[in-house]
C-alpha positions as a Markdown table, in Angstrom:
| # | Residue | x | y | z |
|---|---|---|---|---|
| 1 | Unk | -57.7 | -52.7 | -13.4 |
| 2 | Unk | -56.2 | -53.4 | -10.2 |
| 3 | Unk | -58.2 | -55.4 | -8.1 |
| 4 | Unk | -58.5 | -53.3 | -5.2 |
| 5 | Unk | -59.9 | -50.4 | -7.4 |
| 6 | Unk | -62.3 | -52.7 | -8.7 |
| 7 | Unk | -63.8 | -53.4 | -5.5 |
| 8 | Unk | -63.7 | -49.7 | -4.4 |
| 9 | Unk | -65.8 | -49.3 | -7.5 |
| 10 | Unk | -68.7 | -51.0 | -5.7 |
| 11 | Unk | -69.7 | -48.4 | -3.5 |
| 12 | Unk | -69.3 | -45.2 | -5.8 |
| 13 | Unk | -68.6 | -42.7 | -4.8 |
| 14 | Unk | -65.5 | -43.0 | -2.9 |
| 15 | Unk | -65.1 | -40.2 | 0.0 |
| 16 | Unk | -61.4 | -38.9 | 0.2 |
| 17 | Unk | -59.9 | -36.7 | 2.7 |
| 18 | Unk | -59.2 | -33.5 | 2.2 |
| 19 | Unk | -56.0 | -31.2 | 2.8 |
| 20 | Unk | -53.4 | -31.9 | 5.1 |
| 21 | Unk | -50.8 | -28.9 | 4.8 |
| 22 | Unk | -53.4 | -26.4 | 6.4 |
| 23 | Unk | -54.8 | -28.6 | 8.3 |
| 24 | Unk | -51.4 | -29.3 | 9.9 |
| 25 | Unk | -51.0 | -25.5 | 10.0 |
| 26 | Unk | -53.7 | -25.3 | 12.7 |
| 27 | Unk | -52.2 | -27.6 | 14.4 |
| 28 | Unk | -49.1 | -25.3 | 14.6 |
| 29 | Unk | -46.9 | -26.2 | 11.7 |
| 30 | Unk | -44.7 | -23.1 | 10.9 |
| 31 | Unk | -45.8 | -22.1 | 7.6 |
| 32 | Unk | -42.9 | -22.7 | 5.3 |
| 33 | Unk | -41.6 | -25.6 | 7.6 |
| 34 | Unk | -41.8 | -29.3 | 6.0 |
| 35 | Unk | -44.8 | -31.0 | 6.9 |
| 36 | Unk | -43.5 | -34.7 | 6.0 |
| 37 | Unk | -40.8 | -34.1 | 9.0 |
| 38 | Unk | -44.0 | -33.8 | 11.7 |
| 39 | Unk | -44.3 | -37.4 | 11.2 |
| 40 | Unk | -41.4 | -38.2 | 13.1 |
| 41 | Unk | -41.5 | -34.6 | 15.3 |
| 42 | Unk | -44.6 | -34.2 | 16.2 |
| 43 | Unk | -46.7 | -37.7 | 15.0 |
| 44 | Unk | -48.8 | -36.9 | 17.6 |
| 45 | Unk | -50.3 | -33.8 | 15.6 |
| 46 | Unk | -50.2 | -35.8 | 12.0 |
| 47 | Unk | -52.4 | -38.6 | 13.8 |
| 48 | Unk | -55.0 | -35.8 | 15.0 |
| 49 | Unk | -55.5 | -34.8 | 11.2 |
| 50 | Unk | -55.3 | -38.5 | 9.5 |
| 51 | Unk | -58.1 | -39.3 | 12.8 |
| 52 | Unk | -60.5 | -36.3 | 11.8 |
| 53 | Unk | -61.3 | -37.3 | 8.1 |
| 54 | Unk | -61.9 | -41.3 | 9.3 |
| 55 | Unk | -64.2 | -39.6 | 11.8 |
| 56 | Unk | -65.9 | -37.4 | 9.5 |
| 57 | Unk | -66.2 | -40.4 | 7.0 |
| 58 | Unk | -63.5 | -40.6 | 4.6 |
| 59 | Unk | -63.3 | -44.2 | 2.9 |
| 60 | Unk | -59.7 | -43.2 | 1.8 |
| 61 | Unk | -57.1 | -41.1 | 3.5 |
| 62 | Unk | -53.7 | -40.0 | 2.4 |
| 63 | Unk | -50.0 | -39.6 | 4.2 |
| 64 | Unk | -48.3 | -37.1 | 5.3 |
| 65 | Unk | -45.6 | -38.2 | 2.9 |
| 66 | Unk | -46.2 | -35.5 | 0.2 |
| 67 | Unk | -42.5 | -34.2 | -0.1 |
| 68 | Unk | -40.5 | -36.9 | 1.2 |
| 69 | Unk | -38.8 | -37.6 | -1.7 |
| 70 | Unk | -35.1 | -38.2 | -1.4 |
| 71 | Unk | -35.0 | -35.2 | -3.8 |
| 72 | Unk | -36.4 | -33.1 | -1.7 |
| 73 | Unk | -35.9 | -33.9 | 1.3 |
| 74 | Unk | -32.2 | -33.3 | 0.2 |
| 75 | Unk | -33.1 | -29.3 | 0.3 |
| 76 | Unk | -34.3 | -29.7 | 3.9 |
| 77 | Unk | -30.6 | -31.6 | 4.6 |
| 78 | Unk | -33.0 | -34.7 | 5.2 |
| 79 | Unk | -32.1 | -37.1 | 3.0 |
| 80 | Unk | -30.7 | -39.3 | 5.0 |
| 81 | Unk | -34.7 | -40.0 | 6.8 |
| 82 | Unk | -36.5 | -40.9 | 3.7 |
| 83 | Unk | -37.0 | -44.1 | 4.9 |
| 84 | Unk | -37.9 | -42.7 | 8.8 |
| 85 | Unk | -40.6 | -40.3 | 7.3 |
| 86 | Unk | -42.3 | -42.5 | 4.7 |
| 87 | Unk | -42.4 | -45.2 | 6.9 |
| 88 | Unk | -44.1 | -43.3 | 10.1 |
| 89 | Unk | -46.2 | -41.4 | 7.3 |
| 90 | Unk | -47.6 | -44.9 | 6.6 |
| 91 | Unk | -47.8 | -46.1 | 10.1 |
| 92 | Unk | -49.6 | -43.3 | 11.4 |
| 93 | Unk | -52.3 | -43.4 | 9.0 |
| 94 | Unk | -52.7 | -47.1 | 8.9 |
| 95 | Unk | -53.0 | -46.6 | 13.4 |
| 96 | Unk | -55.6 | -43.7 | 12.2 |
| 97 | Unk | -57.9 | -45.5 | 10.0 |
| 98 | Unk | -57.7 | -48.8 | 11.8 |
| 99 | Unk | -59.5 | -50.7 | 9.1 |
| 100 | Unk | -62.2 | -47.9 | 8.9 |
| 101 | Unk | -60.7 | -46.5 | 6.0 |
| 102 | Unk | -57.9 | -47.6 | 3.0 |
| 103 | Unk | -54.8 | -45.9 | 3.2 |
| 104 | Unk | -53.5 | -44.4 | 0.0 |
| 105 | Unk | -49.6 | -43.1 | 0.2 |
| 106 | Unk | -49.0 | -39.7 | -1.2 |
| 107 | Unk | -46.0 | -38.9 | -3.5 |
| 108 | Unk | -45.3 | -35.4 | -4.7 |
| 109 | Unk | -43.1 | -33.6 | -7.2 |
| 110 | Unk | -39.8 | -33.6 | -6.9 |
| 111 | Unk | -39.7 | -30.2 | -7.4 |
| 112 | Unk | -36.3 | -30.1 | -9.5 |
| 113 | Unk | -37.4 | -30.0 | -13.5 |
| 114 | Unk | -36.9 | -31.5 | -16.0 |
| 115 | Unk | -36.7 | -28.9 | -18.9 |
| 116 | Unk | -34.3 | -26.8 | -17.3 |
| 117 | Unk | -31.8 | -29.9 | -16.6 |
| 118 | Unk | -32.0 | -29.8 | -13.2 |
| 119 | Unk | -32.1 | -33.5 | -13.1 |
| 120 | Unk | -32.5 | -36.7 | -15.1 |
| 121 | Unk | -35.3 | -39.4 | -15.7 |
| 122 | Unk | -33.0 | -42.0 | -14.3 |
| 123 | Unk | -32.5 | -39.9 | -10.7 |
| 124 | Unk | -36.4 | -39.7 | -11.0 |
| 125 | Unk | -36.9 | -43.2 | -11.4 |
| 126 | Unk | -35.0 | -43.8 | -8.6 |
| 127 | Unk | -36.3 | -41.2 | -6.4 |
| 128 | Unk | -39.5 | -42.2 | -6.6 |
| 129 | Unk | -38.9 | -45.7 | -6.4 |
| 130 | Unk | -37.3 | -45.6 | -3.2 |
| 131 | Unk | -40.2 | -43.8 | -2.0 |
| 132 | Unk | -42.3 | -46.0 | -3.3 |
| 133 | Unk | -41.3 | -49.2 | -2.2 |
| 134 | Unk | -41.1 | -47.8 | 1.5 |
| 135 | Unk | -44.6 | -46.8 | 1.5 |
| 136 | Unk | -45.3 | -50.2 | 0.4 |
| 137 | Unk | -43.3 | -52.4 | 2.3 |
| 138 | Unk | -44.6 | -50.0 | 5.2 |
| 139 | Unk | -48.1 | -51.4 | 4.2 |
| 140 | Unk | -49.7 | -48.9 | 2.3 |
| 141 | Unk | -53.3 | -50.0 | 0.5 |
| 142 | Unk | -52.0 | -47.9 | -2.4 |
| 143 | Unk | -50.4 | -44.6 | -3.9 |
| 144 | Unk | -51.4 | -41.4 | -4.9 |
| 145 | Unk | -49.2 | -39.9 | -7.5 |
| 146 | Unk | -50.4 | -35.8 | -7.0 |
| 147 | Unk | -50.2 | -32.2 | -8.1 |
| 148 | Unk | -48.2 | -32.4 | -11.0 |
| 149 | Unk | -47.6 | -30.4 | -13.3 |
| 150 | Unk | -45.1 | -31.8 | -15.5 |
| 151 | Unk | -46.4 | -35.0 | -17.3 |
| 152 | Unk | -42.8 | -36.4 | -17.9 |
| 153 | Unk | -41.8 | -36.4 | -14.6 |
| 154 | Unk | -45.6 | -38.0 | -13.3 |
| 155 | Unk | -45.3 | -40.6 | -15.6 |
| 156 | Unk | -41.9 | -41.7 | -14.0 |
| 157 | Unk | -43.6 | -41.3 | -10.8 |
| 158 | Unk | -46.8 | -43.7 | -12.0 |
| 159 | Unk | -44.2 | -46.3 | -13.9 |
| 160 | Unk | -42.2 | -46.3 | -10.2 |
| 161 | Unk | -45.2 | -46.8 | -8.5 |
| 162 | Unk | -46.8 | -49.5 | -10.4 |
| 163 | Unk | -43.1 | -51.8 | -9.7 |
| 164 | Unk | -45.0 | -51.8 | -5.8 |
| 165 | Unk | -47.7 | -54.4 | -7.5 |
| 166 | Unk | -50.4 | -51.4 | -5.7 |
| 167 | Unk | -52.8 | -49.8 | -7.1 |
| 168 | Unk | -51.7 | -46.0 | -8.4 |
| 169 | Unk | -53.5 | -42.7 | -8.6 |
| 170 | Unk | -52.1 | -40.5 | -10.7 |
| 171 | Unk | -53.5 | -36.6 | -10.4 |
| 172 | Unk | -52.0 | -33.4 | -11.7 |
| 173 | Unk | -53.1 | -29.7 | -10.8 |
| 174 | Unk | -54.7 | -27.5 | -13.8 |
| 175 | Unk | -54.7 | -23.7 | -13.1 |
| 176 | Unk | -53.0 | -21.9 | -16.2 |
| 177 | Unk | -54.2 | -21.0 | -19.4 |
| 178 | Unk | -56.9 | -18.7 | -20.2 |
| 179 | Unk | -59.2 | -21.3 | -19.1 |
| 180 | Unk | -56.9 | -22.8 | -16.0 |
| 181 | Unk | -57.7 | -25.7 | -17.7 |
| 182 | Unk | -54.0 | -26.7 | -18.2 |
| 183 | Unk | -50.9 | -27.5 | -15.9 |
| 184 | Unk | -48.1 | -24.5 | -15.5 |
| 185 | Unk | -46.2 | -26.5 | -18.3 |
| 186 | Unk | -49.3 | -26.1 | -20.1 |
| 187 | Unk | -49.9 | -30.2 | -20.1 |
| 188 | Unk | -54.3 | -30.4 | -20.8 |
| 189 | Unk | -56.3 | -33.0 | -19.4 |
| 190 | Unk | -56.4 | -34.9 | -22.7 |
| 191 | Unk | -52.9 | -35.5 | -22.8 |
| 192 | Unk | -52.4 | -35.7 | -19.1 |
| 193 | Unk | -55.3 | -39.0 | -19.7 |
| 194 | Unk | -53.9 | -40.3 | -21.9 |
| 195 | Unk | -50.0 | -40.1 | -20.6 |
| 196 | Unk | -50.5 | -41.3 | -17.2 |
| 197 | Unk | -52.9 | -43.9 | -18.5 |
| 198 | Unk | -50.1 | -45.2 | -21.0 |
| 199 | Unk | -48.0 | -44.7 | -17.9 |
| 200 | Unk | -50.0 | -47.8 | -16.2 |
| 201 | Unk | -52.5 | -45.1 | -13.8 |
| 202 | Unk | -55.4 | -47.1 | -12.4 |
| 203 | Unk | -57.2 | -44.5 | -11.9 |
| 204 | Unk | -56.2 | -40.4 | -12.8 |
| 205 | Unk | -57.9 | -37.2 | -12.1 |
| 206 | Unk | -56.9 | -33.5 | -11.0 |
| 207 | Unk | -56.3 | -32.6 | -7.3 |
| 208 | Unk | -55.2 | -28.8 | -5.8 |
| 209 | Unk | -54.6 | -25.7 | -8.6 |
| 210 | Unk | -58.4 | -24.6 | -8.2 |
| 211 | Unk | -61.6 | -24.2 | -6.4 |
| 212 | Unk | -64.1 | -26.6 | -7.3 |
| 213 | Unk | -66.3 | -24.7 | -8.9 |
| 214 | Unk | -64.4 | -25.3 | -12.2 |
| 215 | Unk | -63.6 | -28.9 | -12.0 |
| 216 | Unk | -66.9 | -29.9 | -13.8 |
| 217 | Unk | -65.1 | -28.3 | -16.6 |
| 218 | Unk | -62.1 | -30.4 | -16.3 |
| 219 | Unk | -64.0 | -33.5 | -15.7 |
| 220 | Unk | -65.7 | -33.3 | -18.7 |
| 221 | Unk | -62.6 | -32.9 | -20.8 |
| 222 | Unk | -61.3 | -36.1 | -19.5 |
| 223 | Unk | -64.5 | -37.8 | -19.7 |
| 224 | Unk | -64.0 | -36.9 | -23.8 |
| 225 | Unk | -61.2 | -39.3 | -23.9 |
| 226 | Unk | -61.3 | -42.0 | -21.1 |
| 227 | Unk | -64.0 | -43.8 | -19.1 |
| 228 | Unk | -61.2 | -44.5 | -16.3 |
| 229 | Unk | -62.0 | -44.2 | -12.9 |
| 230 | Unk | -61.6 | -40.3 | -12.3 |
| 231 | Unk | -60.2 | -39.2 | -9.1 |
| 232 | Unk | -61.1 | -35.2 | -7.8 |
| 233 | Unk | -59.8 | -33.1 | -5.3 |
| 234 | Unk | -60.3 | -29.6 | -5.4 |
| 235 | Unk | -59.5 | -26.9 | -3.0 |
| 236 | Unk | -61.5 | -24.4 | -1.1 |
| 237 | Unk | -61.2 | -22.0 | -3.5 |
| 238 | Unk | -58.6 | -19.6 | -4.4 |
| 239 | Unk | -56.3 | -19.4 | -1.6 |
| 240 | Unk | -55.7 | -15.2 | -0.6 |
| 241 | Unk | -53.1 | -14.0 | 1.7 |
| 242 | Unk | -55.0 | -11.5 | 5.0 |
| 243 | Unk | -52.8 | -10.4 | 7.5 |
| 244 | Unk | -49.9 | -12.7 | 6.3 |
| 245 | Unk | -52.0 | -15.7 | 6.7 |
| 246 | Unk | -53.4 | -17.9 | 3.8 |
| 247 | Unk | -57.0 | -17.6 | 3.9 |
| 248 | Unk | -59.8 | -20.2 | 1.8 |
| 249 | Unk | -63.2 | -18.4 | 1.7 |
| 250 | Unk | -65.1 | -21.4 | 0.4 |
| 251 | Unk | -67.2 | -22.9 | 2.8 |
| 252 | Unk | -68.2 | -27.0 | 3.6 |
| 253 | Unk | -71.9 | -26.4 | 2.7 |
| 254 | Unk | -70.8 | -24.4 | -0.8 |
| 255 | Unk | -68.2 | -26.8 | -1.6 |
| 256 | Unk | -70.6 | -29.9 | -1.0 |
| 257 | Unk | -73.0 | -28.4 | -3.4 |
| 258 | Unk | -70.9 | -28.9 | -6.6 |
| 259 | Unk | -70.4 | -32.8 | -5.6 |
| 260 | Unk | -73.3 | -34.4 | -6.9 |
| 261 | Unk | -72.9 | -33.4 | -10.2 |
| 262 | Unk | -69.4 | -34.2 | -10.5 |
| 263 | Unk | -70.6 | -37.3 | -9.3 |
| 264 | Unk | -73.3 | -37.3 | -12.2 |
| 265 | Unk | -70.6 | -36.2 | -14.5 |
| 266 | Unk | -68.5 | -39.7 | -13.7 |
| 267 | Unk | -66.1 | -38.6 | -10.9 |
| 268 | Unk | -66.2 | -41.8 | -8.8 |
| 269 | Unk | -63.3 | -40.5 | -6.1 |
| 270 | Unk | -64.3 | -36.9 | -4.9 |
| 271 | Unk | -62.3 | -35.3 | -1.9 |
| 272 | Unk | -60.5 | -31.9 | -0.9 |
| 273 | Unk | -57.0 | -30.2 | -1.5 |
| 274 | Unk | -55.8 | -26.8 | 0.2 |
| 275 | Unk | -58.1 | -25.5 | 2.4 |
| 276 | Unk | -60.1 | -27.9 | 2.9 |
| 277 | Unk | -61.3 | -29.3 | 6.4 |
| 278 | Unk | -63.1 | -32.7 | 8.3 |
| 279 | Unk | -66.3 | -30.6 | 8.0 |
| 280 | Unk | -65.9 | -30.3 | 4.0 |
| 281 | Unk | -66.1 | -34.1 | 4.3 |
| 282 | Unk | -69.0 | -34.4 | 6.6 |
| 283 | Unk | -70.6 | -32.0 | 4.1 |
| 284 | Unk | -69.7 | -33.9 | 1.3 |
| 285 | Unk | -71.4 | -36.9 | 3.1 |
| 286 | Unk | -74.4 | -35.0 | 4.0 |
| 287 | Unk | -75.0 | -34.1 | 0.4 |
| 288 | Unk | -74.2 | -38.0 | -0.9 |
| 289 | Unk | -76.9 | -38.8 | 1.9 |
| 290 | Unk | -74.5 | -41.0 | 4.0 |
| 291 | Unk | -73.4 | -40.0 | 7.6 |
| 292 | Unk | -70.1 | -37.7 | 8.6 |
């Protein structure tokens, strides 16, 4: 295990941020419009979200690096900043946290698949190397492989990430099946355990795909086959469209309330995805009994 994990294990549990889309959305993001390009746009307005979860007691917060791929950033005619965005991703959370908090790069899909040929493992491997050695060198405390659905292509991502020497998160978003217990390539949380463990994952989890209500459920099926250090973020519920706006009708206090026994159940990273907000982490702190 990597060292730094180790001694975030000391003070379970670990407080993570919560979303950063929306939250950038309120800020006045266009929805539809690339967040990761804010960093260089409007850094201003990224640094007001990365500051709110340090102040409302986060002990890790992401960057707004989610999409900044080289792949697809390529679909925004940006490929040519990858380097710009990671690096001012990194730089602004790092300025945000100012040693109050660890800063753990994020590193989404690539959003081109696999199955259907629309690229190859080696263009993967590179993709998310690149990124991954930016948000290194850029002095990241780690990375936070996310919402994937495709196992394949998130074990490339973990197996580029781990060539940094940092520690790597590896989480991918369950909402299909009957139960919405598996990935939309139908990947369960047994074999996404043990896949992005055999990848090299410090620690894995779930983030985004579904309210938290059922990620006791998927906590428990990754407890059956690991004793790794589980990582959860979940959203705010179900996200619903009202008057052309995306709407999350959970609130902090009801989200909070399914934390401690996630906690019980052996989460030691708990946090928020879509729809979530600073007071979902001050509420998460109230219920853990620290301050936020």
């Amino acid at each position: 295990m990597h060292p730094l994990v180790e001694e975030l294990l000391q003070q379970v549990p670990v407080v993570l941020d919560g979303a950063w889309g929306t939250q950038l959305q309120e800020q006045g993001l266009p929805v539809g419009t690339l967040p990761d390009l804010w960093n260089l746009e409007n850094p201003e307005a990224v640094a007001r979200v990365a500051a709110s979860y340090v102040e409302a007691g986060s002990q890790i917060i992401l960057t707004n690096t989610f999409g900044a791929n080289r792949i697809n950033l390529k679909r925004y005619g940006l490929a040519d900043r990858v380097e710009a965005i990671n690096r001012q991703g990194v730089e602004i959370s790092r300025s945000a946290a100012n040693g109050r908090a660890k800063v753990f790069a994020s590193i989404g899909p690539s959003g081109a698949m696999l199955v259907m040929q629309e690229i190859t493992e080696e263009e993967l491997d590179r993709a998310f190397g690149e990124q991954a050695e930016i948000l290194a060198t850029a002095g990241a405390d780690g990375l936070v492989v996310e919402t994937m659905s495709d196992l394949k292509e998130a074990q490339i991502a973990v197996r580029a990430a781990k060539r940094t020497g940092l520690p790597v998160v590896a989480c991918m978003a369950f909402q299909a099946g009957k139960n919405l217990d598996r990935t939309l390539m139908g990947v369960t949380c047994k074999q996404a355990a043990e896949g992005l463990l055999e990848a090299g994952a410090d620690v894995i989890g779930a983030n985004c795909g579904r309210g938290i209500e059922g990620f006791a459920e998927l906590l428990r099926q990754f407890r059956e086959v690991t004793d790794a250090p589980i990582w959860l973020k979940p959203n705010a519920g179900m996200p619903e469209m009202v008057e052309g706006r995306v709407i999350y009708r959970t609130t902090p206090e009801e989200f909070a309330s399914y934390v401690p026994a996630l906690v019980a159940g052996g989460a030691q990273f708990v946090g928020g995805c879509c729809g979530t907000t600073p007071e979902f982490i001050r509420a998460i702190c109230r219920v853990l009994g620290r301050t936020g």
